[in-house]
N, C-alpha and C positions, 0 to 999 in steps of 0.2 A: 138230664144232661143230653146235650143233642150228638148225634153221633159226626162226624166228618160226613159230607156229599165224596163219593166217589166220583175220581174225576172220569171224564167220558172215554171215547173211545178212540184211539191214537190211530188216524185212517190214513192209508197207502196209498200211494201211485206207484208203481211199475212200472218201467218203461223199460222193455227187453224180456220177450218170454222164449229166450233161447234154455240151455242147460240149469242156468242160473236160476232164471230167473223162474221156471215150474220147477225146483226145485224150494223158493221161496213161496209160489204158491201154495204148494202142497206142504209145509211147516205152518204154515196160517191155518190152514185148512182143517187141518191133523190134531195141532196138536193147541186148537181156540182157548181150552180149558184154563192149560197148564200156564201160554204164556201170560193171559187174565189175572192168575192166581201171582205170576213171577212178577209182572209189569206190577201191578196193581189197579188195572184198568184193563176193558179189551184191548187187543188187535184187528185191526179190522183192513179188510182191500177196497177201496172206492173204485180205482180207476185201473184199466192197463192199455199198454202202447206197445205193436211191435208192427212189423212190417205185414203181414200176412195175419187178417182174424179169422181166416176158416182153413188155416191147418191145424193139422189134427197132433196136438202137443200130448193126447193121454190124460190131460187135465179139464174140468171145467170151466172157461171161463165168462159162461152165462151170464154168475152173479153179479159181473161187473160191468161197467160202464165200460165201454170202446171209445178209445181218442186215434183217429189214423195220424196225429202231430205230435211230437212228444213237447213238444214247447206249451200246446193247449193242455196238457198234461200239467203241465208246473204251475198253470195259473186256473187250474180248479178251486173251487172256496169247498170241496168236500174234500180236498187231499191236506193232510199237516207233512207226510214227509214223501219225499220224492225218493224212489231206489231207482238208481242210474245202471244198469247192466246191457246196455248197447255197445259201449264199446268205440276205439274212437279214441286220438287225442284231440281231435278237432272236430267243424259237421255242428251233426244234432246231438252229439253227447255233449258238448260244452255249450252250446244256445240252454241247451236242457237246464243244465246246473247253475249256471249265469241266472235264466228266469226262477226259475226256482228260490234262490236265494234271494232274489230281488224280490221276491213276493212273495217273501216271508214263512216260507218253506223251511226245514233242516233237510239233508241230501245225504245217503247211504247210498255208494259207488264201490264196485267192485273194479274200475277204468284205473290202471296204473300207470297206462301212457298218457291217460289226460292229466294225473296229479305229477305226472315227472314232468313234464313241457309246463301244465299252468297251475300247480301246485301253489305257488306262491301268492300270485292273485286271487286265485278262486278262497284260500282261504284269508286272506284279506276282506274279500267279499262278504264271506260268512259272519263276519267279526263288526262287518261294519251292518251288517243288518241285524246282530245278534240274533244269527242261527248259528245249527253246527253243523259240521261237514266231516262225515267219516268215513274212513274206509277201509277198516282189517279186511276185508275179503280179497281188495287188490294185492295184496303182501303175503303168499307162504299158506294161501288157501283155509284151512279149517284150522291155522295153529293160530293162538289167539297172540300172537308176537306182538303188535302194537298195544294193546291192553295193557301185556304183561308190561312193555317200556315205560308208558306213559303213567300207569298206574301203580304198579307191582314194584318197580325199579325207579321209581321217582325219588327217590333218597339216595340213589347212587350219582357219581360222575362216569359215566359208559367208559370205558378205554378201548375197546374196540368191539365190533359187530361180524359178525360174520356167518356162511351159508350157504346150502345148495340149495336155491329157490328155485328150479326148474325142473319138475318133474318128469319130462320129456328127455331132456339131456342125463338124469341120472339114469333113467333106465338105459336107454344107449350103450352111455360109459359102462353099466355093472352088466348089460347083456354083453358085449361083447367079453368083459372080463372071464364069467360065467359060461359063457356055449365058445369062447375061442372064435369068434365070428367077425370079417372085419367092418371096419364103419358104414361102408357104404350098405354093404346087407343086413347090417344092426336098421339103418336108417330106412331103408324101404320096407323092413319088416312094424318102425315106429309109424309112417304114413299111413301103411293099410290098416294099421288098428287103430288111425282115428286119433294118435296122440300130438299130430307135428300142426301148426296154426296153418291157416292159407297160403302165409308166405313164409316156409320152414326156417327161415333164418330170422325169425325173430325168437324162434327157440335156439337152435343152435348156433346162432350168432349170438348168444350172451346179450340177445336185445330186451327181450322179455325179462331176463332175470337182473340187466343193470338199470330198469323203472324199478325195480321193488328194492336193488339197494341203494337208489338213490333216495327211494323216503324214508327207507332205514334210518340214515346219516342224519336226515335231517331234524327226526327224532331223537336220535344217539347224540347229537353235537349242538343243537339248538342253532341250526344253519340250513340260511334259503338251501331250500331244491336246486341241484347242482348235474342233473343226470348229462348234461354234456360233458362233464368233466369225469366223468366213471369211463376208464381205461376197459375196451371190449377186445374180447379175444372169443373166439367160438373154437367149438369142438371137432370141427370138420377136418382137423390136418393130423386128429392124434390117430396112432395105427395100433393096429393088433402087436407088432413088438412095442409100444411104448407100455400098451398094460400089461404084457408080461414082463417088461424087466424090470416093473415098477414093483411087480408084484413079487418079482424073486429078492428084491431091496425091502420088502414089507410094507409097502405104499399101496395106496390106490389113486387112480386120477379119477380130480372129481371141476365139477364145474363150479368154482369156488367165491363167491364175493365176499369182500374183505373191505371194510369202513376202520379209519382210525385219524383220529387227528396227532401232526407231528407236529415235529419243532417248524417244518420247513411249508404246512399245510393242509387241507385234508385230503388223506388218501384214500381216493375210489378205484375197486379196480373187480373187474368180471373174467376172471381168465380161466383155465385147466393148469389147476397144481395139484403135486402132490402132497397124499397126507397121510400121515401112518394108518396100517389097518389095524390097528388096536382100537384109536380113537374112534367113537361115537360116528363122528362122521366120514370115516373109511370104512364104515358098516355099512351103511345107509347101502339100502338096495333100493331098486325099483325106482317108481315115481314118487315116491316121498320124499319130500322137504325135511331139512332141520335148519332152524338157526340156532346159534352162540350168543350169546351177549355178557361180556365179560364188565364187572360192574368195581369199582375200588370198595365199596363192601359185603356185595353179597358175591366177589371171585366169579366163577364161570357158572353160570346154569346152559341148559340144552334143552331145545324146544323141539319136538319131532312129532310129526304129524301126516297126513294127507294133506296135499299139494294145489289140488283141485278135484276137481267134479260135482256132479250136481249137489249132494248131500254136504260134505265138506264146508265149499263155499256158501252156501244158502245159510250155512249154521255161520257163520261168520258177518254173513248180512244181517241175520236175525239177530245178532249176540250188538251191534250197533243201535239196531230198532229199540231192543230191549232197551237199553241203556237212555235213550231219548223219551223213552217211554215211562221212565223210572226218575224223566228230569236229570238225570246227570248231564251238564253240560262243560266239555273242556274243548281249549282251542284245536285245532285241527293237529297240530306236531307239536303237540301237549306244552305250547306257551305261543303267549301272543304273537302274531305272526310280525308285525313289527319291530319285535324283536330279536327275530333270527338273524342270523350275521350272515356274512356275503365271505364266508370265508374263502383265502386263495387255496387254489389244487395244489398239491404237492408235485411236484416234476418228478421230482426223487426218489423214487418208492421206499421207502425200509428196507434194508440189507437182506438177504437170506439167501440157503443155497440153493443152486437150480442141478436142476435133471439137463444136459445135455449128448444127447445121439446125432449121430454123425458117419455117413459112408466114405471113407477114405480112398484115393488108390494106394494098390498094394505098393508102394517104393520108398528105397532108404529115405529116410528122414521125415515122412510125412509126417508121424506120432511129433518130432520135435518141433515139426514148423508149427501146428497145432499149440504144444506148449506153450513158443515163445507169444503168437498170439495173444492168447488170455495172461499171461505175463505182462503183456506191454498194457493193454486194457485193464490192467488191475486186480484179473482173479487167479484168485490161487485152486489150484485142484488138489481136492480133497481124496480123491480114490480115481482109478482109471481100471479099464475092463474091455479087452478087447474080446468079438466074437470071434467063433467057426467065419472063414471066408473063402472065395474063390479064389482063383490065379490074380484079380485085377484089383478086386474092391474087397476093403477090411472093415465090416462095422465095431463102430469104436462108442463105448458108453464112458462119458463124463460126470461126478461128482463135484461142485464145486465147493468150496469155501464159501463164510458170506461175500454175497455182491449184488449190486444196483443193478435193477434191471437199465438203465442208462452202460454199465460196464458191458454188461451180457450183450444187450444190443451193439455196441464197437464191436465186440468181437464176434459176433456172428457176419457181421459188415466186413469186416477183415479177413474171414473163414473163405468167403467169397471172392476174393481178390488171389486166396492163396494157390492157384493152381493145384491143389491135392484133395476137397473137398468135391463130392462128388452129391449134386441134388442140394434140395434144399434141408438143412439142420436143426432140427428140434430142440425147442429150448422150453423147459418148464419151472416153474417156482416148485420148491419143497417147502409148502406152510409148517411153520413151526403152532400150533394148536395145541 
């Protein structure tokens, strides 16, 4: 009897040999045997593409063929799959992925601003050339969270998503919580170590972490890529009293994304809420990622992992190779892309109660005109707590009842009008988790 032909050897292009991407070379390189034995075929690199081919990366990369195009790159006849780690929602990382898949390529992309803007077509594209288009690496770094959805959690209907997908922003939040430090010195101390992007407000502006929960959603709800419709709030206004009075309430603030389809829509939202420190993710220290995905059968599971970095992500690149390499083929947001729905945003977020802080001046009736305020706006106040103050100004902490962030926002509109409200007011979600 004849044995099966082994099939050949499933050969690379690279394009980007930044963090990432020697980090994928050195998992080829390392560890040839094992993924041989795991694919059932080699792994092999043909080709690589990055801007500069004589710096010095700590890597080899003799063995391969130099492309200075990443587009000559896609249309190699020794490359079957293309790994995208340039970067980019627009440029050469989407000419890249476009050729690529036109020419019969499958495409592993770690670019989550390219799949939140062109998500939708790219994986159309794949579909209609019958390739595949993956990308765990852009989502939550080394935690295998799209797998586990598409795969693991395909027998459930998702009821909500959620998570601190910004490694940069949790360390912040817990350094400050942790050394008493406030944000601005939390933040200069994250720059010099190399953790904040070029342009730091794609960290801290909840930009980076609302691409990863827009493909979240997309997966979770079986609905187009929606990331303009993901509510951003960044971390730049919370202060050293907001994490300690959060923290003597038994809260922690974290930089929270939250996907849920309602009566009234799906709601995206990337803001700083609070969230008890008992729960899982009122632990969460450092730069580590967790998501939630709460499923109608399998209840709540919790994913926690590393965030990013060379080893992390590179396993996450690899962990899609594999898989192409193994011939598993699913559509890109784990059903035909023609079939995602266009569903509308929710205006209305879901009820819950907020954290609000607030400088008063010190004079009769200020606490009542306060009151009738969130009265006439529709919140009720659940607890009140005023501090130590000077001769003029009285800080005043708020608990509310549930309320729409549509409520909360009137009355902070109104706060403003009131003649007794001193500076601007802080207003936070209390995730119920």
């Amino acid at each position: 009897m004849s044995t099966p032909s082994r099939p050949g050897p499933l050969r690379l292009g690279i394009a980007g040999l930044g963090t990432v991407g020697v980090g994928v070379v050195k998992i080829v390189a390392q560890h040839a045997d094992l993924l041989a034995l795991r694919a059932g075929r080699p792994i092999t690199i043909s080709a690589v593409c990055a801007t500069s081919r004589t710096k010095d990366r700590g890597i080899d990369i003799a063995p391969y063929a130099w492309e200075d195009d990443p587009v000559a790159l896609a249309r190699r006849d020794d490359v079957d799959v293309v790994i995208e780690l340039m970067g980019g929602e627009n440029g050469a990382a989407k000419a890249l992925v476009e050729t690529a898949l036109t020419h019969g390529k499958d495409v592993v992309t770690a670019n989550k601003a390219l799949l939140a803007r062109h998500g939708n077509a790219l994986a159309r594209l794949a579909e209609t050339n019958g390739r595949t288009l993956r990308f765990e690496a852009a989502v939550a770094g080394g935690i295998p969270v799209i797998k586990s959805m598409v795969e693991g959690l395909a027998g459930n209907r998702v009821k909500r998503v959620m998570g601190v997908m910004n490694g940069t922003c949790n360390y912040i939040l817990t350094r400050m919580e942790s050394a008493g430090l406030p944000y601005d010195v939390v933040f200069e101390e994250a720059r010099k170590l190399g953790y904040l992007e070029a342009d730091p407000n794609l960290d801290v502006g909840g930009i980076d972490a609302g691409h990863k929960l827009s493909l979240l959603s997309a997966i979770a709800f079986g609905t187009a890529v929606d990331f303009d419709a993901v509510v951003l709030q960044g971390i730049g206004a919370i202060s050293i009293d907001d994490i300690k009075l959060a923290r003597d309430m038994g809260y922690s603030i974290k930089l929270l994304g939250v996907a849920q389809m309602t009566g009234r829509g799906l709601e995206q939202r990337m803001t700083p809420c609070l969230v008890p420190e008992t729960h899982p993710l009122g632990q969460l220290q450092g730069g580590t990622n967790m998501v939630v995905v709460e499923g109608d059968s399998v209840g709540q599971i919790v994913l926690r992992g590393a965030g990013a970095g060379e080893g992390p992500t590179a396993s996450a690149v690899m962990g899609d190779v594999m898989d192409i390499a193994r011939g598993l083929r699913l559509p890109t947001f784990g059903q035909p892309a023609d079939t995602l729905t266009e569903a509308p945003a929710a205006v209305v977020g879901t009820g819950a109660s907020w954290y609000l802080r607030m400088t008063l001046l010190d004079k009769p009736g200020a606490l009542a005109k306060i009151a009738t305020i969130l009265g006439d706006a529709g919140v009720s106040i659940d607890r009140m707590r005023q501090y130590s103050h000077d001769d003029a100004h009285a800080p005043v902490l708020i608990v509310t009842h549930k309320a729409t962030s549509d409520d909360i926002a009137l009355a902070l509109a109104r706060f403003g009008e009131s003649g007794v409200v001193v500076g601007q007011p802080m207003a936070l979600r209390i995730e119920e988790v």
